[in-house]
C-alpha positions as CSV (number, residue, x, y, z in Angstrom):
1,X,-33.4,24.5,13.1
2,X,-32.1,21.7,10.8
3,X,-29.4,24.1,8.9
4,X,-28.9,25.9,11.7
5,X,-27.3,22.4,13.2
6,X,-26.0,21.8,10.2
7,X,-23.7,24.7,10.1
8,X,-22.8,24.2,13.6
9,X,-21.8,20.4,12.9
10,X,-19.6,21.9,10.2
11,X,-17.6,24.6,11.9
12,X,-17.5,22.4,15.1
13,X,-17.2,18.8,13.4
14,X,-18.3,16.2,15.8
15,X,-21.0,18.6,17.9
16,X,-23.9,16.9,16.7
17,X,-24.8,14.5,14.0
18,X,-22.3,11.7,14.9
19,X,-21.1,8.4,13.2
20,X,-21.3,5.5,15.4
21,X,-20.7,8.5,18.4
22,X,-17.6,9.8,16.2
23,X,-17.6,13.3,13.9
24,X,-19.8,13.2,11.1
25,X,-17.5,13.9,8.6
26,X,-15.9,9.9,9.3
27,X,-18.8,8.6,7.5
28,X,-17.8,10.9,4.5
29,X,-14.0,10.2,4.8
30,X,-15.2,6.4,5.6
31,X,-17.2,5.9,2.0
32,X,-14.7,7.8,0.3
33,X,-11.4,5.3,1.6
34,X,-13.9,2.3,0.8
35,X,-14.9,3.2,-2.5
36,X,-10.8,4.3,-3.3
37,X,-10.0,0.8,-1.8
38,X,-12.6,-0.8,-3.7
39,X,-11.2,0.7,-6.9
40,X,-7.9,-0.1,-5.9
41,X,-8.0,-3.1,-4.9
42,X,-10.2,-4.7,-7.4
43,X,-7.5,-3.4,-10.2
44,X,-5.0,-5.0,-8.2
45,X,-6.7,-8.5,-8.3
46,X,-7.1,-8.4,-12.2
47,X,-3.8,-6.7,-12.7
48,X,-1.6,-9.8,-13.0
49,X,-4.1,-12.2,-14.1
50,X,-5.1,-9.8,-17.1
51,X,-1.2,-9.7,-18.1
52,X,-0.8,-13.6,-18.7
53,X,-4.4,-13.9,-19.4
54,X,-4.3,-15.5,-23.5
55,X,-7.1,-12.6,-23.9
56,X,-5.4,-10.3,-21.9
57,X,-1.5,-9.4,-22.5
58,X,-0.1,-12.8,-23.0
59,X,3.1,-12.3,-20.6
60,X,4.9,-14.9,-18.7
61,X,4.6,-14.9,-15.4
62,X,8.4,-13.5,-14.5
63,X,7.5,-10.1,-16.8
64,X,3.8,-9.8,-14.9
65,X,5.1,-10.0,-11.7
66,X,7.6,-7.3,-12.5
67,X,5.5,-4.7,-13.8
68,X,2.6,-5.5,-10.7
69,X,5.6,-4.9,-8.3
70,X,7.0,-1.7,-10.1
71,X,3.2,-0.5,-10.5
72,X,2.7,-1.6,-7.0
73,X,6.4,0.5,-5.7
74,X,5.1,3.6,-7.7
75,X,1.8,4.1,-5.7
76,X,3.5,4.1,-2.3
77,X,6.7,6.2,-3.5
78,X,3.8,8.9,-4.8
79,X,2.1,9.0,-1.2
80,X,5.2,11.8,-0.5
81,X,5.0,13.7,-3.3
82,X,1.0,13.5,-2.9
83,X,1.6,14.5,0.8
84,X,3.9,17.9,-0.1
85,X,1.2,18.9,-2.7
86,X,-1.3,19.3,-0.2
87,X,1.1,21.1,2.2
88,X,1.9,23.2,-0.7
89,X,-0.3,23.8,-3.2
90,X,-3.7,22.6,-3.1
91,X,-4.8,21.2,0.8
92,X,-5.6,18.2,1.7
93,X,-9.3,18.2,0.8
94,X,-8.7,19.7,-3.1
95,X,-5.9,17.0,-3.5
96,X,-8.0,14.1,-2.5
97,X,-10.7,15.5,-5.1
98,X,-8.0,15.6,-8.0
99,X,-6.0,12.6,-7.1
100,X,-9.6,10.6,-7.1
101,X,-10.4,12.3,-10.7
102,X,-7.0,10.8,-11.8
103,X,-7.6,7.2,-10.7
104,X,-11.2,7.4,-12.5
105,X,-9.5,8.7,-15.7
106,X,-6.9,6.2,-14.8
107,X,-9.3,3.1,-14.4
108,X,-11.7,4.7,-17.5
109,X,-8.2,4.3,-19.5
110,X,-7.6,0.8,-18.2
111,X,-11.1,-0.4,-19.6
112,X,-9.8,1.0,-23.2
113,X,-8.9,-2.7,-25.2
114,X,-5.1,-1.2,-26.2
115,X,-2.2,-1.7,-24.8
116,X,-0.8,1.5,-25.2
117,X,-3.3,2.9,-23.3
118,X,-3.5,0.3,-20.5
119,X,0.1,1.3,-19.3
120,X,-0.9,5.1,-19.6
121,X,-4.0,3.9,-17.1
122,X,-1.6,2.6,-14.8
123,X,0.5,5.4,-14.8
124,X,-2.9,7.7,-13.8
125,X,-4.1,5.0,-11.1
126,X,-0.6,4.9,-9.6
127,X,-0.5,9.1,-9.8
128,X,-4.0,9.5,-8.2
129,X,-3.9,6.7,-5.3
130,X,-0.6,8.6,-4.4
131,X,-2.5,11.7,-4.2
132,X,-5.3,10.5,-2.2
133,X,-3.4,8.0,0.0
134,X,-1.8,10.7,1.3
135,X,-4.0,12.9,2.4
136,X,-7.0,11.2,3.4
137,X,-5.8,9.9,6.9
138,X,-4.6,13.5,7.8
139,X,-8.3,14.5,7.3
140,X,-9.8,11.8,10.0
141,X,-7.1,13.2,12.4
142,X,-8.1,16.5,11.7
143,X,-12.3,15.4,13.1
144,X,-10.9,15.2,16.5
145,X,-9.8,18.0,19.2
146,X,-5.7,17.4,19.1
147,X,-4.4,13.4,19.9
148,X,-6.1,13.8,23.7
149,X,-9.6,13.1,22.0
150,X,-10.6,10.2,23.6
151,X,-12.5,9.2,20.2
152,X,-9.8,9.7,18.3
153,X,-8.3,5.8,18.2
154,X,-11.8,4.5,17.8
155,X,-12.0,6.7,14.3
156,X,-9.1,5.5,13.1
157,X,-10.7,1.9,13.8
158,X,-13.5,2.6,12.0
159,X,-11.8,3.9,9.2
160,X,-9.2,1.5,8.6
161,X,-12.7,-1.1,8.6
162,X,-13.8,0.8,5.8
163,X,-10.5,0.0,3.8
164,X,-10.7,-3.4,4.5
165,X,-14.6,-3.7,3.7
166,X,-13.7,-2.5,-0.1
167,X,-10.7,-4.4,-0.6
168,X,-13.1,-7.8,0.6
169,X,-16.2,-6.5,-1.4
170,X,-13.9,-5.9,-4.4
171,X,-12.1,-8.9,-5.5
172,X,-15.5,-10.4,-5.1
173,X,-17.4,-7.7,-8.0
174,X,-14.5,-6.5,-10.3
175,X,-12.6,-9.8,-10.2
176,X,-15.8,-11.7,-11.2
177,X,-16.7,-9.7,-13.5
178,X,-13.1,-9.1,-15.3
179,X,-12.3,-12.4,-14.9
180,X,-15.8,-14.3,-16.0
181,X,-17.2,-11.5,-18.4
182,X,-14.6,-9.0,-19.9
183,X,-11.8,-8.2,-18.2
184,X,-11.4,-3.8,-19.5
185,X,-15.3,-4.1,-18.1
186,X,-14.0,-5.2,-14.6
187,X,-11.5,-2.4,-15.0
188,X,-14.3,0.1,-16.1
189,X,-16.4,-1.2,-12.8
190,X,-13.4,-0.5,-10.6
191,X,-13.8,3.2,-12.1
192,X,-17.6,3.5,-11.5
193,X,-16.5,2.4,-7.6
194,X,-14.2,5.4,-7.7
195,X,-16.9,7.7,-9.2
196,X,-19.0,6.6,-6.6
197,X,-16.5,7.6,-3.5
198,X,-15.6,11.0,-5.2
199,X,-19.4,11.7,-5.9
200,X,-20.4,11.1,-1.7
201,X,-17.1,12.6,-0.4
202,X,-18.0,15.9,-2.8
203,X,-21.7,16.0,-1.4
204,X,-20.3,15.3,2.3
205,X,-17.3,17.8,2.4
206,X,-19.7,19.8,4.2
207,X,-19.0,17.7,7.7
208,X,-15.3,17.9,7.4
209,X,-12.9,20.3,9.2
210,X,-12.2,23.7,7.6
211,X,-8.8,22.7,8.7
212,X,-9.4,20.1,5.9
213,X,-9.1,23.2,3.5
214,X,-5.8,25.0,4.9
215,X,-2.9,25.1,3.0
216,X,-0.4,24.5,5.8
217,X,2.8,25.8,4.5
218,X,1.6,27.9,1.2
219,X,4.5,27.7,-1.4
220,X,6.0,31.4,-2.2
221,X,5.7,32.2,-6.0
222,X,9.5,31.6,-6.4
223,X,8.6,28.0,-5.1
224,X,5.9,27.6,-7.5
225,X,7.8,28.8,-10.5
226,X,10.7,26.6,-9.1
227,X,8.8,23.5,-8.8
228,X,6.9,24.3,-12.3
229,X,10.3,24.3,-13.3
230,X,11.4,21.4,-12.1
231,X,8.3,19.3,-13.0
232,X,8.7,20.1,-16.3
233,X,12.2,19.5,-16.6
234,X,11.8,16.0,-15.2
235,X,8.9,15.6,-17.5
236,X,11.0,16.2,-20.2
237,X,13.5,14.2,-19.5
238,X,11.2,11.5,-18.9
239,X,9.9,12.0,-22.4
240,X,13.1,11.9,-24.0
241,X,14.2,8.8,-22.0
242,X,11.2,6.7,-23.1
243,X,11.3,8.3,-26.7
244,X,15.0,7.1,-27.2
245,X,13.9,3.7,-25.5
246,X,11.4,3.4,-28.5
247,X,13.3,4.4,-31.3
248,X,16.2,1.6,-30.2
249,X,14.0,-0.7,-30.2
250,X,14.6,-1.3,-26.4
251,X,11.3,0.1,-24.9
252,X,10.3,-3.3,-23.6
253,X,13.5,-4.7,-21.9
254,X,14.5,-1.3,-20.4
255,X,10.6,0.7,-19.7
256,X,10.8,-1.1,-16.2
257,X,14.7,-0.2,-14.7
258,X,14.1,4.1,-14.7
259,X,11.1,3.1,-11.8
260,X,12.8,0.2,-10.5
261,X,16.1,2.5,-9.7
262,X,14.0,5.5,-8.5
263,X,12.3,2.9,-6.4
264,X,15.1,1.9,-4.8
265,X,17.4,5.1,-4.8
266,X,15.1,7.6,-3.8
267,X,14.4,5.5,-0.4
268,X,17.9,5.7,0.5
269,X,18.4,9.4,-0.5
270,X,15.5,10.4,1.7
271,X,16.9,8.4,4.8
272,X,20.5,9.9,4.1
273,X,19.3,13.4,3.9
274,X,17.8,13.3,7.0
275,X,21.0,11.2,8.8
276,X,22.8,14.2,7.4
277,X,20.6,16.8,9.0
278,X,22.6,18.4,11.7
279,X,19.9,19.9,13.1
280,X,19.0,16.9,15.0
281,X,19.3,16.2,18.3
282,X,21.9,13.0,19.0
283,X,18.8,11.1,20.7
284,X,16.9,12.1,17.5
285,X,19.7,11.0,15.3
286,X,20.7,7.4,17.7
287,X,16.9,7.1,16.9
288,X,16.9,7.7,13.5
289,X,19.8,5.2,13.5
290,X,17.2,2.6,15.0
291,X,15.0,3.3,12.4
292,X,16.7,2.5,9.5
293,X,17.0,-1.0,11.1
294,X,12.9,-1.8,11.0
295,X,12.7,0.3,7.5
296,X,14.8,-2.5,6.2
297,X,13.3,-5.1,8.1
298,X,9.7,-3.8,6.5
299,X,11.5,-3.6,3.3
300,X,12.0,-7.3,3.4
301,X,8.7,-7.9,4.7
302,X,7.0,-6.0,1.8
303,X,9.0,-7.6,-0.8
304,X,7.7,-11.0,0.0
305,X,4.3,-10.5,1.2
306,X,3.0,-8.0,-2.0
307,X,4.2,-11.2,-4.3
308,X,0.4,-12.6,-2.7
309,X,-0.9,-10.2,-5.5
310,X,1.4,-11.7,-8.6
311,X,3.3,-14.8,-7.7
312,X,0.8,-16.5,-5.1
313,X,-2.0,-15.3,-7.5
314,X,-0.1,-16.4,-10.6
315,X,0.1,-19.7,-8.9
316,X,-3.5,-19.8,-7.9
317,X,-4.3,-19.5,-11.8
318,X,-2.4,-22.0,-13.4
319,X,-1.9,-24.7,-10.3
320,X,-4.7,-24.3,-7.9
321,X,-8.1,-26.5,-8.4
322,X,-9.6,-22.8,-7.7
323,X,-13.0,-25.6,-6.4
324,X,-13.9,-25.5,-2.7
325,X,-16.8,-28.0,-2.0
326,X,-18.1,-28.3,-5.1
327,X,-17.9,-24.7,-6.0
328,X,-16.2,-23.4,-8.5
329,X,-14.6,-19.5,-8.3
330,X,-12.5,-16.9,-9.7
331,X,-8.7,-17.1,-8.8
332,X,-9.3,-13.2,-7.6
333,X,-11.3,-14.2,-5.3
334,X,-8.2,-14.9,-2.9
335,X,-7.5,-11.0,-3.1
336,X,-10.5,-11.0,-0.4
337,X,-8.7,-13.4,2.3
338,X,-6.1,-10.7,3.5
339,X,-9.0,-8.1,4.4
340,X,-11.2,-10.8,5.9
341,X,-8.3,-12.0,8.1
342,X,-7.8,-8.6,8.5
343,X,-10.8,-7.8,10.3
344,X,-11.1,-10.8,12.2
345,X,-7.4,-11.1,13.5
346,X,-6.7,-7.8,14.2
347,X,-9.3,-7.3,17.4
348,X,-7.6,-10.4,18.7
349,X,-3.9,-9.2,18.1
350,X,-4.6,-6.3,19.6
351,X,-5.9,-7.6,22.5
352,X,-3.3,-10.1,22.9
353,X,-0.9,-7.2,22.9
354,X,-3.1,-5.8,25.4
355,X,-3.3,-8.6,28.1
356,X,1.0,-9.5,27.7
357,X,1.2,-5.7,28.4
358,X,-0.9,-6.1,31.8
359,X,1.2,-8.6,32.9
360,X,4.6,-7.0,31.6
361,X,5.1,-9.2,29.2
362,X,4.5,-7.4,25.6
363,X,7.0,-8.1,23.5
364,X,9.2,-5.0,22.1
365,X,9.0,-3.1,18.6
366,X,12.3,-5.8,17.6
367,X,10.9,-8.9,18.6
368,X,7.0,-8.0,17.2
369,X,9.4,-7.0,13.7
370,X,11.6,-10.2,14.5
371,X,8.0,-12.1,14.4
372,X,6.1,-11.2,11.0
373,X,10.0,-11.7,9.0
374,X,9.8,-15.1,10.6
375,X,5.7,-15.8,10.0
376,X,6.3,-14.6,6.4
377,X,9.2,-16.9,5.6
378,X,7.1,-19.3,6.7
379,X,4.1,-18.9,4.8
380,X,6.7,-19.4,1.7
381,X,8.4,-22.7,3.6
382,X,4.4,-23.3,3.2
383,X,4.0,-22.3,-0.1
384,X,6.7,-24.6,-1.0
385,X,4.8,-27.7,-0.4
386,X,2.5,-27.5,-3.1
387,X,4.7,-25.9,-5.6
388,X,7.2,-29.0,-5.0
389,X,4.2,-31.4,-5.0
390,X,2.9,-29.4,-8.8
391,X,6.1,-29.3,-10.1
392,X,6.8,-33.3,-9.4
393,X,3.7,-34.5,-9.8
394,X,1.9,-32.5,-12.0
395,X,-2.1,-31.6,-11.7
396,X,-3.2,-28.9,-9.4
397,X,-3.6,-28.7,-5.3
398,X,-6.2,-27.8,-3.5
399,X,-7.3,-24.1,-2.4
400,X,-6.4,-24.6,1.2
401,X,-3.2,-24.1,0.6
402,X,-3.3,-20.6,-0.4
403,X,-5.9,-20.2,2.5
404,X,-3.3,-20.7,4.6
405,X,-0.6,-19.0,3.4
406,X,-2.3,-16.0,3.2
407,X,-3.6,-16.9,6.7
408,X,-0.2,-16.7,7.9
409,X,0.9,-13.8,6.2
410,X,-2.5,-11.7,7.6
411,X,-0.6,-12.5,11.2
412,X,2.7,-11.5,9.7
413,X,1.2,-8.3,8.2
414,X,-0.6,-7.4,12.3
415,X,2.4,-8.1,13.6
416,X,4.2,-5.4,11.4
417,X,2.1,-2.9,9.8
418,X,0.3,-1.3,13.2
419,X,2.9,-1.2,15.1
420,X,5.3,0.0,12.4
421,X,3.2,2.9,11.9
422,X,3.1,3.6,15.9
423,X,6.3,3.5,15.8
424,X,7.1,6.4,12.8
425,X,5.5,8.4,14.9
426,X,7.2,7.9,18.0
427,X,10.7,7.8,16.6
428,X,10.3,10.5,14.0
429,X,12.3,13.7,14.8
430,X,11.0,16.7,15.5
431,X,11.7,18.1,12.2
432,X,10.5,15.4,10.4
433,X,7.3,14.6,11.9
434,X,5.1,15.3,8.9
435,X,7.1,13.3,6.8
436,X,8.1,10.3,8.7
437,X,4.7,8.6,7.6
438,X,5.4,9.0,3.7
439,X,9.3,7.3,4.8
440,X,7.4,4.7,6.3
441,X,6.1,4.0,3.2
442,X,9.2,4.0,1.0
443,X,9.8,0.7,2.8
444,X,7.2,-0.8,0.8
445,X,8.6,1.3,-2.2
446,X,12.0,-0.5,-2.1
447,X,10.6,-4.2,-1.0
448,X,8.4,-3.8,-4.4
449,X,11.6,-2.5,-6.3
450,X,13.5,-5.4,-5.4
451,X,10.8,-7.6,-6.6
452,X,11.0,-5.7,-9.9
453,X,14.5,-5.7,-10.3
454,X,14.7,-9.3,-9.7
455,X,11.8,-9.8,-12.3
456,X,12.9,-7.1,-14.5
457,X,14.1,-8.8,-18.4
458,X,17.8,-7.9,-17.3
459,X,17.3,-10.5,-14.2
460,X,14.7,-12.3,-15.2
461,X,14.2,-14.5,-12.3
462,X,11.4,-16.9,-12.1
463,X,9.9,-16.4,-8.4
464,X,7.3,-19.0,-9.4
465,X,10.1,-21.6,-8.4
466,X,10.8,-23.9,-5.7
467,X,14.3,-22.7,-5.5
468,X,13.4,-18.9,-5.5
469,X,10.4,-19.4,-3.4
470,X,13.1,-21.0,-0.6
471,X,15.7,-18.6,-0.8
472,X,12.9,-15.5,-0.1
473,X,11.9,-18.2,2.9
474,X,15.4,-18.5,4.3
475,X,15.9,-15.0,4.1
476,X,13.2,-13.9,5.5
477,X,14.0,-16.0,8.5
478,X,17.4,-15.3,8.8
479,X,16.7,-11.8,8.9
480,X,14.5,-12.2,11.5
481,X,16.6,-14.1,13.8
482,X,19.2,-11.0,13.1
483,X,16.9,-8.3,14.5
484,X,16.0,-10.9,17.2
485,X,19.6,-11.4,18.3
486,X,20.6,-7.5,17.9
487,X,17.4,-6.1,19.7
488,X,19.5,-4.9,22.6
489,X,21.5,-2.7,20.3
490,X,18.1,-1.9,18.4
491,X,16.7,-1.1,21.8
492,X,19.3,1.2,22.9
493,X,19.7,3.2,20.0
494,X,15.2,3.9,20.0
495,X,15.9,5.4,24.1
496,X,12.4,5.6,25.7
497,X,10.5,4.5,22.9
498,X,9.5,0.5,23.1
């Protein structure tokens, strides 16, 4: 009776065994995004600590932050490339299995004491989250009988808990431990975390869709041998590029500006191809037109709030007590602030949204957008309190301040990151449905890239000054009253969509 159930659950997901009254296979794709965001997320914590660290890299500040950003660019611009794989090639349930083997080989390469092989890890990490990242919301939509399931929201719920409960859990573990014991073992533990997601999302596979499986547009053998092809020729030129680079001599000044151009060119070529696309509609292309506005808005937004992984955490490490009544703890540590904000804040958000909408009163797409610019210059008008107060008077300021900078930027982030992805969908043309999520995330691609080019040895910008700091502050703002003041013209060119 008990496999006979079983089998049922699997070719009818969600029939019997259930999750919390949701598909069984959630639990599976649940454990496996926590354990992937655990992983992630605990590299991403030691990341630019390890790089200053006097046992670590020994790099300034200015030359960490640049390769976190470019590191940090190269996962999201991946999540597309990861995304056409599975389309292609492999499906979405073989590609999450390989791009998690990647980021454990990745994370197992970290945790070798060489520096040659710690930028070969990142490289793997950066490879295999864009592999999974990809694919792995598909799969939860794919538990639920077409967008009318009335379940269906409530998954996606759950599941974006799970991503927040490994990126709180890990800061906490692999921070502690890389930070306090040996920093390649903290990278070795975010690998076991990995191991750990692959290993129950392997023995759970049986609960998720067969749809999970299917190829959905199979590549002919031409486009096989074509994209062989072209994969290798890129591979080669990559090769030769980085070869030349160390020959010259230049390998260190000039490794960075190849990612940090594709970065920030490949984002724009993506959105021009599609303005370009004559297929459209012209209410899918005065959308699309309306588009490009937020992507550039997010784009801003990203560049400023993903420095709360390099310059706030830089910061944090050489001019914050890092002593909270009487205890003492690891400047990783703040890594865990954003996900517990997360999932305290974003119930409430929600709700708020919920009760202005009752009474007619929700604010549109533009003026939510128009809010997190303005919250996240403000957590840097903030942040530049204490850095004026370190830099006058020397000594270090208490945690609270980062508290609440990241604090404000959590509100920011709710204000911009849910309803940015409700509205890819909405505004995405026809055409381009599949792909509008991945073009979401080349906004964070570019905001990253900017960071990188303005950190990059060519620039060499500081952005652990006052006088950076308040120029990303009064940009931020000003670009936020400009999509406040040009939301009629926003709202015009999005027609129905709010």
């Amino acid at each position: 009776m008990a496999s006979s159930l079983t089998k049922d659950s699997a070719s009818t997901p969600g029939s019997e065994k259930t999750f919390f009254g949701h598909p069984r296979g959630l639990a599976t794709l649940f454990m496996t995004e926590m354990w992937e965001r655990y992983s992630f997320y605990g590299m991403k914590a030691l990341l630019p600590l390890y790089l200053i660290a006097p046992g670590g890299m020994n790099m300034s500040a200015t030359t960490a932050t640049a390769i976190y950003s470019v590191y940090m660019s190269m996962v999201y611009l991946l999540a597309m490339p990861g995304g056409w794989m599975a389309d292609r090639f492999w499906g979405p349930r073989k590609t999450v299995i390989i791009g998690a083997s990647v980021v454990i080989l990745g994370h197992i390469t970290l945790a070798l004491p060489s520096s040659v092989t710690f930028f070969a890890g990142l490289a793997l990490v950066a490879l295999g989250s864009g592999l999974l990242k990809a694919n792995i919301s598909v799969m939860v939509g794919h538990l639920y009988k077409g967008p009318e399931d009335p379940r269906r929201d409530g998954g996606f719920t759950l599941f974006y808990i799970g991503i927040n409960l490994g990126a709180f859990f890990a800061p906490l573990s692999i921070g502690t431990v890389g930070e306090n014991v040996n920093w390649h073992l903290g990278f070795a533990l975010a690998a076991l975390g990995m191991a750990l997601g692959l290993a129950q999302f392997v023995l759970g596979s049986r609960h998720l869709s067969g749809e999970s499986s299917v190829v959905s547009q199979p590549a002919t053998p031409e486009q096989r041998s074509r994209a062989l092809r072209n994969g290798l020729i890129w591979l080669i030129v990559a090769a030769a590029l980085y070869t030349m680079l160390g020959v010259t001599g230049n390998f260190a000044d000039w490794a960075l500006m190849p990612l940090i151009v594709a970065g920030l060119v490949i984002p724009v070529v993506v959105l021009a191809r599609m303005k370009r696309d004559k297929e459209l509609t012209q209410l899918e292309q005065a959308k699309l037109s309306g588009y490009v506005w937020f992507f550039v808005v997010a784009a801003v937004f990203w560049m400023i709030y993903d420095q709360n992984g390099s310059t706030l955490s830089i910061f944090g490490k050489t001019q914050t007590t890092n002593s909270l009544l009487g205890f003492d703890f690891p400047t990783s540590w703040y890594q865990s602030l954003n996900p517990i904000f997360i999932m305290a804040l974003a119930p409430v958000v929600a709700s708020a949204w919920l009760w202005l909408n009752k009474r007619g009163k929700e604010p549109s797409t533009a003026v939510k957008f128009a809010s997190s610019l303005t919250l996240i210059g403000i957590s840097f008008a903030v942040f530049l309190i204490p850095l004026i107060d370190t830099a006058n008077n020397g000594g270090k300021v208490s945690p609270m301040w980062l508290v609440s900078i990241y604090f404000i930027q959590t509100v920011g982030e709710l204000c911009l990151s849910p309803v940015g992805l409700s509205l890819t969908t909405k505004m995405a043309p026809a055409k381009y449905s599949a792909q509008m999520m991945g073009v979401w995330f080349l906004a964070v691609t570019a905001g990253d890239s900017v960071t990188g080019l303005l950190t990059s040895p060519q620039l060499g910008v500081d952005l652990n000054t006052s006088g950076a700091v308040a120029v990303e502050a009064v940009i931020a703002i000003l670009a936020g009253f400009g999509i406040w003041t040009s939301r009629k013209k926003v709202k015009e060119l999005m027609g129905s969509v709010n």
